[in-house]
C-alpha positions as CSV (number, residue, x, y, z in Angstrom):
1,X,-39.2,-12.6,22.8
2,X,-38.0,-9.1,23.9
3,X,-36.4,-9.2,27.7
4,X,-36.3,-6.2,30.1
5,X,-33.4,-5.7,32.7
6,X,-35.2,-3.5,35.3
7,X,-33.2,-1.9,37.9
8,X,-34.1,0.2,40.8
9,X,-32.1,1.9,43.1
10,X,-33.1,1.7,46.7
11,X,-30.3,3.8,48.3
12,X,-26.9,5.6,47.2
13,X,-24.2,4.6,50.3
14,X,-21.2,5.9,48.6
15,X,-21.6,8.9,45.8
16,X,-17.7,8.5,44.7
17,X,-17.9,4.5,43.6
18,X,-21.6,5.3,42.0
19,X,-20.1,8.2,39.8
20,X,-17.2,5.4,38.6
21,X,-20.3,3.1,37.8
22,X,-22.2,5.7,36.2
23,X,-18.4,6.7,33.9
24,X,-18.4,2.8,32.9
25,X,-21.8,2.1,32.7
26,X,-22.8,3.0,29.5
27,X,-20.5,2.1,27.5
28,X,-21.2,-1.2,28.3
29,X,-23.6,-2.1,25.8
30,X,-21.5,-1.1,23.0
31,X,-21.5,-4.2,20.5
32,X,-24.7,-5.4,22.6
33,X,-28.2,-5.0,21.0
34,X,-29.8,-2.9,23.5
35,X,-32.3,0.2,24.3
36,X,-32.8,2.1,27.0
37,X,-36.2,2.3,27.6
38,X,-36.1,4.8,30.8
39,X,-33.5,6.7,32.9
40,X,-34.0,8.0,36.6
41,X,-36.8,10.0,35.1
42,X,-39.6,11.0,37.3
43,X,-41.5,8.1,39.0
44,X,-44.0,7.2,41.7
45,X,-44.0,5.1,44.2
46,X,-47.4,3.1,43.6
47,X,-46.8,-0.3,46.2
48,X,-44.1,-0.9,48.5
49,X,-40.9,0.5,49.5
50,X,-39.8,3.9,47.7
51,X,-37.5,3.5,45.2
52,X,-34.6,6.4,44.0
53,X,-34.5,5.9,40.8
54,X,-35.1,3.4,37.7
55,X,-33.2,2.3,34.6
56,X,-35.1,-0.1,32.1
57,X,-33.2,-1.8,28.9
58,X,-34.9,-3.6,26.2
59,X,-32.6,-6.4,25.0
60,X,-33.9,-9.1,21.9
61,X,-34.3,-11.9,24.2
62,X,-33.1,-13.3,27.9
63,X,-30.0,-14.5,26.6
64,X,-28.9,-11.8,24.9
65,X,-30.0,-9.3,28.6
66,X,-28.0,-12.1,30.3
67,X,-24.8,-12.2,27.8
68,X,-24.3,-8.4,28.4
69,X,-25.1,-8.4,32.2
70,X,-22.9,-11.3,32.7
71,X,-19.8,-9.6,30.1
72,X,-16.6,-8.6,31.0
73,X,-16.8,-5.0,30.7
74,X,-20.1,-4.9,32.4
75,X,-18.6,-6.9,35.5
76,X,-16.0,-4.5,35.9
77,X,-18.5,-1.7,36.1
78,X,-20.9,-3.4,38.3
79,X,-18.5,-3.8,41.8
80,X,-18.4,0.0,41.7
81,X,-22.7,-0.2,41.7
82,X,-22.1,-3.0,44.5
83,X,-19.7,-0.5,46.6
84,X,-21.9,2.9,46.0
85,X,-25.6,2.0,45.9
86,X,-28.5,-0.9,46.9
87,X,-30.3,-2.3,44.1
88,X,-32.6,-4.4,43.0
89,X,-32.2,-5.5,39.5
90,X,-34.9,-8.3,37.7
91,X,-34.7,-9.7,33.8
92,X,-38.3,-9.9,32.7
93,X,-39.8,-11.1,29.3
94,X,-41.8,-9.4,27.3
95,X,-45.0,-10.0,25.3
């Protein structure tokens, strides 16, 4: 069953450490079965707190969403998303 890492980004602090998490980022999911579903496109604010932006990625199953948010290259990326920006981030399964 498909899995969905959702994040939204509830407030840049630091623009320098996000712009280093934004250069690793991506690259990431090389050798990972992944697709980016959305991208800080446009979005609205329906319930709750505003939000900045959102990223969605469609991964084959929880495991696989987990192996790649848990992988080396991806933790080496994240601390700059920890140092620049407030997140909230949320696997979810699919239909």
């Amino acid at each position: 069953m498909a899995a969905y890492i959702v994040f939204t980004r509830e407030r840049l602090r630091d623009p320098v450490e996000f712009g280093a998490y934004g250069e690793k980022a991506g690259g990431t999911l090389a050798g990972h079965i992944a697709k980016p579903l959305a991208f800080y496109g446009a979005h609205e604010t329906l319930e709750g707190a505003p939000i900045e932006g959102a990223v969605i990625v469609e991964f084959p199953d929880t495991a696989a969403a987990k192996a790649w948010y848990g992988s080396p290259a991806y933790q080496d990326a994240v601390k700059h998303r920890f140092a620049g920006a407030d997140y909230r981030v949320f696997i979810t399964e699919g239909l």
